[in-house]
C-alpha positions in Angstrom: 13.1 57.2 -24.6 11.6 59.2 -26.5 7.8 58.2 -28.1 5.3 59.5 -30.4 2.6 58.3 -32.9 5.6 57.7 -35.4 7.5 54.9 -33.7 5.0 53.9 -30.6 3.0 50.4 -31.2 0.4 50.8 -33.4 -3.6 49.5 -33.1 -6.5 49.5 -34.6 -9.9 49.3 -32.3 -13.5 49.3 -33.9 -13.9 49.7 -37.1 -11.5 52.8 -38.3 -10.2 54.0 -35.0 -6.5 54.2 -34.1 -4.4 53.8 -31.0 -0.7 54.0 -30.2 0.8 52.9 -27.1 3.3 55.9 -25.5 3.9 54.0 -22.5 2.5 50.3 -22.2 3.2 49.6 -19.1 1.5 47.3 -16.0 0.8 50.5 -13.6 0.5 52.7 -16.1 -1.0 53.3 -19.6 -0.9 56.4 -22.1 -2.4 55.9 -25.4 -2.8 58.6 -27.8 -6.2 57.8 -30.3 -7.5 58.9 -33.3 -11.5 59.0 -34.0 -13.0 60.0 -37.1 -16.2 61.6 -37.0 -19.5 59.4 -36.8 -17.5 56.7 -34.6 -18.1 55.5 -31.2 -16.9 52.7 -28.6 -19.4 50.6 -26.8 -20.4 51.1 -23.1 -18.2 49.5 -20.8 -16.5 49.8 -17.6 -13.0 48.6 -15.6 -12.9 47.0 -12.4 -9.5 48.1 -11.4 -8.5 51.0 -14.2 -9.1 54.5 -13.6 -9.0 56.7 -16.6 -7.9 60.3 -17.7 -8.9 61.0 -21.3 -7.1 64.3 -22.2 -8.5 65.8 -25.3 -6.0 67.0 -28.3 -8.2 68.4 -30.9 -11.8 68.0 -31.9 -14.9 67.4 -29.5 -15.5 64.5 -27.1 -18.9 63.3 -26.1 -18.6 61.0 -23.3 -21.7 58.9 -21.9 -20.4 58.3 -18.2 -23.2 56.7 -15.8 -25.8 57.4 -18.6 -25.2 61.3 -18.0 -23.6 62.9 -21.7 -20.6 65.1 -21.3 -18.7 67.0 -23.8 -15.4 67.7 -23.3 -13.3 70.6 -25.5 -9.5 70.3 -26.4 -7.5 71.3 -23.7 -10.2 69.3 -21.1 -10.0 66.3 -19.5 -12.3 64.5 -17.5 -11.9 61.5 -15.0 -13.1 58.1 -15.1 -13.3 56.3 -11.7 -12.8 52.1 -11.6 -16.4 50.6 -12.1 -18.1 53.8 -14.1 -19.6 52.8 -16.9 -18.8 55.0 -19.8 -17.6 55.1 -23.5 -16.7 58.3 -26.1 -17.8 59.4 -29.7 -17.2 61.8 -32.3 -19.8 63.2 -33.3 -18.2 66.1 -35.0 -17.0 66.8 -38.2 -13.1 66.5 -37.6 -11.1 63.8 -36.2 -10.6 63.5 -32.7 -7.5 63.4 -31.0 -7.3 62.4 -27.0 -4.7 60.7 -24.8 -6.2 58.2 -22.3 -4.3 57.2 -19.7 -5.0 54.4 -17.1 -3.6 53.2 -13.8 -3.1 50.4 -14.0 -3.5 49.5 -17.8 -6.9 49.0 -18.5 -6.3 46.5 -21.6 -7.6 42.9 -20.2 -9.5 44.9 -17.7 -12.2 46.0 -20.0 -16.0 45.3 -19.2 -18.5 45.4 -22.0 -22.3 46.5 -21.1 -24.5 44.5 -22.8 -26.4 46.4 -25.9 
């Protein structure tokens, strides 16, 4: 089957950000997401997930373990199970990444306290 951001399942997370499932799986996650500039997710971790966040287009900051890391399109960077972490945009353009988790990490989600 063939998927993209034109037929996948369609989300919304925060308060403007977009997601759309390419695979949607138990083992194995890709998402594609959109995040305009300004907007950010909250810290969290996953107890069994680990991550790959492949950026598309823009710039990624990522807090991971309180440490700040940007990551450039055509980057990725690895998220272990248990690392605390979240992204932003804090550039002027949208950002466009792919995360993908093994296993899914929807309903595995921790959220730090604020």
């Amino acid at each position: 089957m063939i998927t993209s951001t034109q037929n996948a399942e369609h989300y919304i997370w925060g308060k403007e950000c977009d997601g759309w499932h390419l695979l949607n799986a138990d083992s194995l996650s890709v998402i594609q997401e959109r995040m305009p500039p300004g907007t950010g997710e909250q810290l969290h971790y996953h107890e069994r997930a680990q991550q790959v966040f492949y950026i598309l287009s823009g710039m990624a900051t990522f807090e991971v373990d309180g440490e700040l890391k940007t990551v450039s399109p055509g980057e990725s960077i690895h998220i272990n199970p248990s690392t605390r972490h979240r992204i932003f945009n804090n550039g002027d353009e949208d950002l466009h990444f792919l995360v993908i988790s093994e296993p899914k990490a929807h309903g595995d989600r921790v959220n730090c306290p604020l």
